[in-house]
C-alpha positions as a printed Julia matrix, in Angstrom:
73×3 Matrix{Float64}:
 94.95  106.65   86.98
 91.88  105.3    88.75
 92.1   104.07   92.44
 91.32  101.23   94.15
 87.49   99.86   94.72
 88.68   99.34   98.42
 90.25  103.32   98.53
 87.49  105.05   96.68
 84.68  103.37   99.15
 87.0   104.66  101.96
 87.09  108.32  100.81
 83.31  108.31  100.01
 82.43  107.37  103.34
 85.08  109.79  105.03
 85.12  112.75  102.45
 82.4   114.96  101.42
 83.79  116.2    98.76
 85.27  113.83   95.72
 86.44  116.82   93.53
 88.37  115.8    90.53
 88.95  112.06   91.67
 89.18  109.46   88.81
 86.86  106.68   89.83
 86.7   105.22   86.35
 85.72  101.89   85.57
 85.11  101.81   88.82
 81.73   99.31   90.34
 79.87  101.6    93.03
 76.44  100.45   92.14
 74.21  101.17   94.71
 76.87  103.94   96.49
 75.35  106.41   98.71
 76.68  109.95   96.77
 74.29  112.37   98.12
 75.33  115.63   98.97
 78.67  115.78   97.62
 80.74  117.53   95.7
 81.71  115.68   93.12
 83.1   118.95   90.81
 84.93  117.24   87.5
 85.56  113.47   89.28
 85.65  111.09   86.61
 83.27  108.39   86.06
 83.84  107.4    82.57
 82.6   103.89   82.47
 81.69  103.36   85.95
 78.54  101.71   86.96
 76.96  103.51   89.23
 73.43  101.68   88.82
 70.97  102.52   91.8
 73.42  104.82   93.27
 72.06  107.94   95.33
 73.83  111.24   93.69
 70.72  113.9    95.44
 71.97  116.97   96.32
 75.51  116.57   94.98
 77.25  119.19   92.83
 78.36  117.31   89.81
 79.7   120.17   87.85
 81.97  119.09   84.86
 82.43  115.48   86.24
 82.55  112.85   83.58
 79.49  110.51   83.58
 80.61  109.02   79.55
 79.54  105.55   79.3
 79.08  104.94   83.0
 76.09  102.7    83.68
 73.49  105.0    85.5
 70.56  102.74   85.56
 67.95  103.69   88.46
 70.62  106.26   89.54
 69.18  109.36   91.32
 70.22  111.93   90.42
């Protein structure tokens, strides 16, 4: 079950790492991911258009049909 908009923005800027979270469907366009661990979170169908993933350990996390236009990754 995917969270909230409102909770997932509060882990990400508390948390560094985001392991095995299910932030599906979920609109964090132009969210500041860098240098997290983001090990097996799910992202399936998120957009995460112009969103900053640098330096984050995305091992096994879910990126199927999420929106990652201008992301960097």
């Amino acid at each position: 079950m995917s969270i909230s908009l409102f909770d997932a923005l509060e882990l990400i800027s508390r948390k560094s790492s985001l392991t095995g979270l299910d932030l599906s469907g979920l609109d964090l366009s132009g969210v500041d991911l860098s240098n997290r661990i983001l090990r097996g979170t799910d992202f399936k169908g998120a957009n995460l258009s112009y969103s900053n993933m640098s330096g984050s350990d995305c091992t096994r996390a879910n990126f199927r049909g999420a929106n990652l236009y201008n992301a960097n990754l």
